[in-house]
C-alpha positions in Angstrom: 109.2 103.8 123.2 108.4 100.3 121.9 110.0 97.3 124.1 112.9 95.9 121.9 111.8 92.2 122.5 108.3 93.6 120.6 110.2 95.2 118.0 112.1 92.1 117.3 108.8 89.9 117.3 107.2 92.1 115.5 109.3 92.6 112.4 109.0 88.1 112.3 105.6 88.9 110.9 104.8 87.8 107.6 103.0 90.1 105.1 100.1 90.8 105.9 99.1 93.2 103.0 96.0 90.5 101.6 94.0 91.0 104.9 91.1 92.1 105.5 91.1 96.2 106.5 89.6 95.8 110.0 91.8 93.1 110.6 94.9 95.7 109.4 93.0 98.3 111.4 93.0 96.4 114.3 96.8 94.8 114.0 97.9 98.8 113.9 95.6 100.0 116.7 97.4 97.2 119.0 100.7 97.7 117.1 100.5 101.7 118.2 99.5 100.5 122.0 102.8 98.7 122.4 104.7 102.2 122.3 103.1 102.9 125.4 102.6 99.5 127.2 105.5 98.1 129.3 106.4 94.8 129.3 105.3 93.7 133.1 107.8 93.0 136.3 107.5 91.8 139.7 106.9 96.2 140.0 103.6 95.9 138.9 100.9 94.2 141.6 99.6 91.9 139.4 102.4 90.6 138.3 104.6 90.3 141.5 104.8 86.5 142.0 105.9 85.8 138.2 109.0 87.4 136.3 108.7 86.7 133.0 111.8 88.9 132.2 114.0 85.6 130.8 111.5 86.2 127.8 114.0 89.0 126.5 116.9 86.9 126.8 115.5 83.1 125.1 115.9 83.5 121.4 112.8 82.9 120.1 111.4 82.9 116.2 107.9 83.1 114.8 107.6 80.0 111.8 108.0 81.4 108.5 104.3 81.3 106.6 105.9 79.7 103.6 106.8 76.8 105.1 104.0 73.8 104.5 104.2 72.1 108.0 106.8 73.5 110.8 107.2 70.2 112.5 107.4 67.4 109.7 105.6 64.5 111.5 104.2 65.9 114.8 102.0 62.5 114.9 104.0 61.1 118.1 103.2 64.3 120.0 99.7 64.3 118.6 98.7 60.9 119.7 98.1 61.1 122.8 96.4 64.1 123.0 94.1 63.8 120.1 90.2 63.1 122.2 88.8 59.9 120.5 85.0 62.3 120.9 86.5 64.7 118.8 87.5 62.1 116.1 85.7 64.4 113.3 85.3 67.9 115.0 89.4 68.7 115.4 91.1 71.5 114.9 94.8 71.6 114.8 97.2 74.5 115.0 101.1 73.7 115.0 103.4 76.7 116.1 100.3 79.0 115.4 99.7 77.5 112.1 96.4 76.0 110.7 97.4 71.9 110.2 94.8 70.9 107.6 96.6 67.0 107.5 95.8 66.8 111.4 92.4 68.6 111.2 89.3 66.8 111.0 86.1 68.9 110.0 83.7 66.9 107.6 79.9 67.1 107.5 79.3 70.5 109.1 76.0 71.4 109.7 74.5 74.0 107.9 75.5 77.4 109.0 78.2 76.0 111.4 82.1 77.5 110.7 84.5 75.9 112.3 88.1 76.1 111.3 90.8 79.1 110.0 89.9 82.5 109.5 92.7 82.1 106.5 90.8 78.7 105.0 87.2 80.3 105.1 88.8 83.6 103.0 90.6 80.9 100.4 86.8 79.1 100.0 85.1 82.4 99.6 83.0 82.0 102.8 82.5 85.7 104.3 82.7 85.6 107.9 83.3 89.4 108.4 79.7 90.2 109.5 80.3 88.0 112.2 83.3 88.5 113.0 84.1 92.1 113.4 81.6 92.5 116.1 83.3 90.5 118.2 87.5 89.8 117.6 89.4 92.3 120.1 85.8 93.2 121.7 86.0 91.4 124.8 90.0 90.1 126.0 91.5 93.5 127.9 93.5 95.6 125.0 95.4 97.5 127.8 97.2 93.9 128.7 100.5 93.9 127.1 100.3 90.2 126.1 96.7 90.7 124.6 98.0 93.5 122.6 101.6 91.7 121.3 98.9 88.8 120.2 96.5 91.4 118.7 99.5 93.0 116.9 101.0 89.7 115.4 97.3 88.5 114.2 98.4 86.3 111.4 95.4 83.5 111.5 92.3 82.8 113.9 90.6 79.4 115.0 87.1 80.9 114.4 83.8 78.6 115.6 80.5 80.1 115.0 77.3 78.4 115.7 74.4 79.7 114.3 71.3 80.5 116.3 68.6 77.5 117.9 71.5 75.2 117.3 72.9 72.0 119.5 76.4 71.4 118.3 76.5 67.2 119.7 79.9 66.0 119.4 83.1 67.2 121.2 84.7 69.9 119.8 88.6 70.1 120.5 90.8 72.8 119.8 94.8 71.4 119.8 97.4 73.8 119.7 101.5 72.5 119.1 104.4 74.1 119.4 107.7 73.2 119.2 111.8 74.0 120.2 112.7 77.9 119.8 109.4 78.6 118.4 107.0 81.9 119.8 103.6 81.0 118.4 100.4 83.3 119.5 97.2 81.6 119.0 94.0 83.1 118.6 90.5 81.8 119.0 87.2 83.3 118.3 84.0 81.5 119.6 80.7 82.7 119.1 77.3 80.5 120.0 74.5 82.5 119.3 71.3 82.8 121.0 69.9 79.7 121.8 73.1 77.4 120.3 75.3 75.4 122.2 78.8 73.5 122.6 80.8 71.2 124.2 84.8 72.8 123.7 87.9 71.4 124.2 91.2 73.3 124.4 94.2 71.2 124.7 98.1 73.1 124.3 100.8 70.9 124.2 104.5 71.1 123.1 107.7 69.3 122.7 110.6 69.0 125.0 112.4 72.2 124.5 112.0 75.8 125.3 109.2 77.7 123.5 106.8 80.6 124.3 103.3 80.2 124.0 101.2 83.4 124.5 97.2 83.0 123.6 93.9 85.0 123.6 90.3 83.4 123.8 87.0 85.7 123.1 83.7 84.0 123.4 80.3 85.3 123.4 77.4 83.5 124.0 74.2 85.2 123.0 71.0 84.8 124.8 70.6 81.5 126.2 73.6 79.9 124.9 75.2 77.2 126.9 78.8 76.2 126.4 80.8 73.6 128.4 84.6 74.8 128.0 87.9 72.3 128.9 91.2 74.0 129.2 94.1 71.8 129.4 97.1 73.2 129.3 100.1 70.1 129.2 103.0 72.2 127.8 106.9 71.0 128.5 108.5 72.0 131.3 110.9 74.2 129.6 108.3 76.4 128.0 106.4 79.4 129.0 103.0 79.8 128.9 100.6 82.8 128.7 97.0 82.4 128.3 93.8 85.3 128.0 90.4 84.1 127.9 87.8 86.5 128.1 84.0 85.7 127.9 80.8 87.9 127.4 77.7 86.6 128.3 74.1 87.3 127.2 70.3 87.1 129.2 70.0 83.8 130.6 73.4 81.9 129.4 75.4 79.5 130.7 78.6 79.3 130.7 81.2 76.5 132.8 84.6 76.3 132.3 87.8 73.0 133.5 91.1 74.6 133.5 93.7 72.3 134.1 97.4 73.1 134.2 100.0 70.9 134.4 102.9 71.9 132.5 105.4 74.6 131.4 108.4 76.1 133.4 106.1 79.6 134.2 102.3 80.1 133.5 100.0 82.9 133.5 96.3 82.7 132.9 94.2 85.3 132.9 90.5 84.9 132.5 87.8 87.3 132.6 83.9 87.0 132.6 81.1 89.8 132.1 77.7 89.2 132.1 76.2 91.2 130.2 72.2 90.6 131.1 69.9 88.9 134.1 69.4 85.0 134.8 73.2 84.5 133.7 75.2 81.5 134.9 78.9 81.2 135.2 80.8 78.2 136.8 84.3 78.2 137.0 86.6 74.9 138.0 90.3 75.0 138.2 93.2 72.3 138.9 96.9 73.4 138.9 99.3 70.5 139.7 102.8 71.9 139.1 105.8 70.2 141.0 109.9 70.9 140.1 110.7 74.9 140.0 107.3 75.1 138.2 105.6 78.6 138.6 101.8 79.0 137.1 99.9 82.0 138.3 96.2 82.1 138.1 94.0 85.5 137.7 90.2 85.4 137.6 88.0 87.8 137.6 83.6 87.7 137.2 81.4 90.9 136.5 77.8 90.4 137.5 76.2 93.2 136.0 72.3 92.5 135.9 69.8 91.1 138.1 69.5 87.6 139.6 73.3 86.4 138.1 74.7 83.5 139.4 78.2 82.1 139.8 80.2 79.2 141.4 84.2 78.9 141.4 86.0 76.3 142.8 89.6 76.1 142.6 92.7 73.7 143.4 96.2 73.7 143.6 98.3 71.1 144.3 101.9 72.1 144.4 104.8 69.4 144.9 108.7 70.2 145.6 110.0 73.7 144.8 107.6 75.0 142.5 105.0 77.7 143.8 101.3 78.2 143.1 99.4 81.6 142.5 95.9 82.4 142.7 93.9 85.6 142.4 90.2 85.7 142.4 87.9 88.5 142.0 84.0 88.9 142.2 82.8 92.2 141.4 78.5 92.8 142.5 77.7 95.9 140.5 75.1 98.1 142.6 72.8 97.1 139.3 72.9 93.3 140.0 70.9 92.4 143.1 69.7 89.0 143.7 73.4 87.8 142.7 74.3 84.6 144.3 78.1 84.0 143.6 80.6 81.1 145.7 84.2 81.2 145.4 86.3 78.6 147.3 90.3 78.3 146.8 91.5 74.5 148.2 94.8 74.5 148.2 97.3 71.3 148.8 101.0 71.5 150.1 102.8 68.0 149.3 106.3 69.5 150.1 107.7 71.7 152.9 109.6 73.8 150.1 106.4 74.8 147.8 104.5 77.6 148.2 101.1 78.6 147.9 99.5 82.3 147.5 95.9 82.7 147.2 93.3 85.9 147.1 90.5 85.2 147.1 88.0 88.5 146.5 84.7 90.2 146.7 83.8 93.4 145.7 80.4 93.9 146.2 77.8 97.3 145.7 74.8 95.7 145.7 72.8 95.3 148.9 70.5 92.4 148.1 73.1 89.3 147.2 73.9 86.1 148.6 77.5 86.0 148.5 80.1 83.8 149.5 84.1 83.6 149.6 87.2 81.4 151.4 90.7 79.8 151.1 92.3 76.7 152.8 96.2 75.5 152.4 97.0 72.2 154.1 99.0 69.4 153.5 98.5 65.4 153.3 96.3 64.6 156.4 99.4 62.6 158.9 96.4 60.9 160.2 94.5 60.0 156.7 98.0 58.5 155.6 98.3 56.0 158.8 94.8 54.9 157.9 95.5 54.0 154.8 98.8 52.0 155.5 97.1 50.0 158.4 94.9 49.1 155.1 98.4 47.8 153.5 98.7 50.6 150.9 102.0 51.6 151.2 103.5 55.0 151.9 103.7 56.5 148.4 100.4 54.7 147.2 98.9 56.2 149.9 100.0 59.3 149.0 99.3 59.0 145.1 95.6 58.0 146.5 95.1 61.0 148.7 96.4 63.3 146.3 94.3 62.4 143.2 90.9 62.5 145.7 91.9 66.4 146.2 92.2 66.6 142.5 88.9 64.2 141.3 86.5 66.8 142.4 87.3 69.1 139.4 88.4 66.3 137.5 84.8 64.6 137.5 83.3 67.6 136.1 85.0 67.2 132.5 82.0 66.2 130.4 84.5 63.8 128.2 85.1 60.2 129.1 88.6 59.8 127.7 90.1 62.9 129.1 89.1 62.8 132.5 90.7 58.9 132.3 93.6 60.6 130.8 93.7 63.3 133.3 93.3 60.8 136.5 96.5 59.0 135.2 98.4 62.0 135.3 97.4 63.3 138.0 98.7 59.8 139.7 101.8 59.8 137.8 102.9 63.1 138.6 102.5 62.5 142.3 105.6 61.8 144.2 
């Protein structure tokens, strides 16, 4: 029997009887999976550290599609976070909504898309060939929040770039939302063979409690290369569910940043398959979460083929009561020898009342691989700090200094000037 907090999100849904019939057919196949999928507990092993229960008692509303603009001057929120690189390559959703007055998307090359699936239907592009291969292909459909997005599909952020083609300038993705809202944002990004982009994904919201629960597919074809930011600076009072799952061609690259700093309880899952030899996945995460703040982090990478590589790195810094989780999984199938795959899970304690969990895995049938796996929790280094303070940096700077040199080393890999400024001032301020 459905889950009553789906039946009542689902009947919010506008009318949706001018779509597309695979996007119908594909709304009612995720529709019908929600009468068997329950929504997940601390019961279920993967979910364990993270109740998100309080959904079913916050009374949340989708934004009713005739409305022109759901927040009526969202410029103040949007300031900050708009990337001056992405100055005419920006896409803007508020409360799951395409914004075209905060969108900027002039002088396209030829064969590029980049924008709403809804916009490209008004202009008379078809996109459908290149679509339908790929929406609900590659993020899990048994996942209960992948399916309640699937089933409320009402617009997608679609980028598509053509074959042989180097996108230059900093693409950015920026999502809103805002009090009492539920918004479920959906993105589609597919760089053919040869192609390639530099993606940023920014989520932000205001000051209030709101639910947030998105799904990434992306496909590269064969050599593609994509360089993928994830910043995820939601209030503290939201909640904040994020699916990203990537497919990978021959000889692709593929690295993504994920930051998270905000929201009252996060959950991101991502999920990579290679899907051919020579492939290259590098994965970097930060989570800096103080407060009650909860964020839970799931990772898993399929090598599949042949001489596959990957490196993951990731951090958590966790500050007064809140509590960090980690989960990483490497699976070698017997198919893919000459892998060579790292994953290391740092982990930073500045409190005596946080809490760290990290699981770090391998799962390995191949016999001929070069693989690698470990975890470390500590806290500030007593001796590091004295150091310091005989320099005359005082207690708290000190701290602040030490802190933000555990966080730089993933921070320095963001390929975009301005954010990785805006993400070292953060990461200072947040510091205590």
């Amino acid at each position: 029997m459905i889950d009553l907090f789906v039946q009542d999100l689902l009947s919010q849904q506008p009318n949706f009887d001018h779509a597309p019939a695979w996007l119908k057919s594909l709304r009612a196949n995720a529709s019908d999976r929600l009468n068997y999928l329950k929504f997940p507990t601390t019961k279920d092993e993967e979910w364990r550290n993270n109740n998100f229960s309080e959904l079913k008692d916050i009374a949340l509303t989708t934004v009713d599609s005739i409305v022109e603009e759901p927040i009526t001057n969202p410029i103040h929120i949007l300031d900050d976070h708009i990337l001056p690189e992405s100055a005419e390559s920006l896409i803007t959703f508020i409360d799951g909504r395409f914004s075209h007055e905060f969108s900027a998307l002039e002088g396209l090359p030829t064969g590029v898309f980049i924008g709403s699936f809804k916009n490209f239907t008004h202009l008379g592009i078809d996109l459908a060939a290149s679509l339908f291969p790929h929406i609900g292909k590659y993020a899990d459909p048994e996942d209960f929040f992948v399916a309640l997005n699937t089933a409320c599909i009402d617009d997608i952020a679609v980028v598509y770039i053509p074959k042989n083609l180097n996108f230059a300038p900093t693409l950015q993705l920026l999502f809103v939302s805002h009090q009492g809202s539920i918004s479920q944002p959906r993105c589609l990004i597919i760089v053919e063979s040869g192609g390639s982009l530099n993606l940023v994904e920014s989520y932000i919201g205001q000051d209030s409690p709101h639910f947030c629960n998105t799904v990434t597919e992306i496909y590269l074809g064969a050599n593609a290369r994509i360089n993928h930011t994830k910043v995820q600076r939601e209030s503290d009072t939201a909640i904040w569910i994020s699916h990203c799952a990537i497919a990978q061609e021959r000889s692709s690259s593929y690295t993504k940043n994920a930051i998270v700093l905000g929201a009252k309880k996060s959950r991101t899952n991502l999920q990579v398959q290679q899907l051919g030899e020579h492939t290259e996945t590098n994965l970097n995460g930060l989570t800096l979460i103080g407060g009650e703040q909860i964020s839970d982090t799931h990772t898993a990478i399929a090598h599949n083929f042949p001489n596959g590589n990957s490196q993951q790195l990731h951090k958590c810094i966790a500050d007064e009561r809140s509590h960090c989780i980690f989960n990483g999984k490497i699976l070698v199938a017997q198919a893919a020898q000459l892998t060579n795959s790292k994953q290391l899970s740092r982990n930073l304690l500045l409190s005596p009342k946080a809490r760290i969990d990290t699981k770090p895995q391998l799962e390995i049938f191949a016999d001929n691989v070069k693989c690698a796996h470990g975890a470390t929790i500590s806290q500030i280094d007593a001796d590091e700090l004295f150091y310091l303070q005989s320099r005359c940096i005082d207690l708290e700077s000190a701290r602040k200094l030490l802190t933000y040199a555990f966080a730089a080393e993933v921070i320095s890999k963001i390929p975009v000037d301005s954010l990785r400024e805006t993400l070292s001032e953060v990461v200072l301020a947040k510091t205590h």
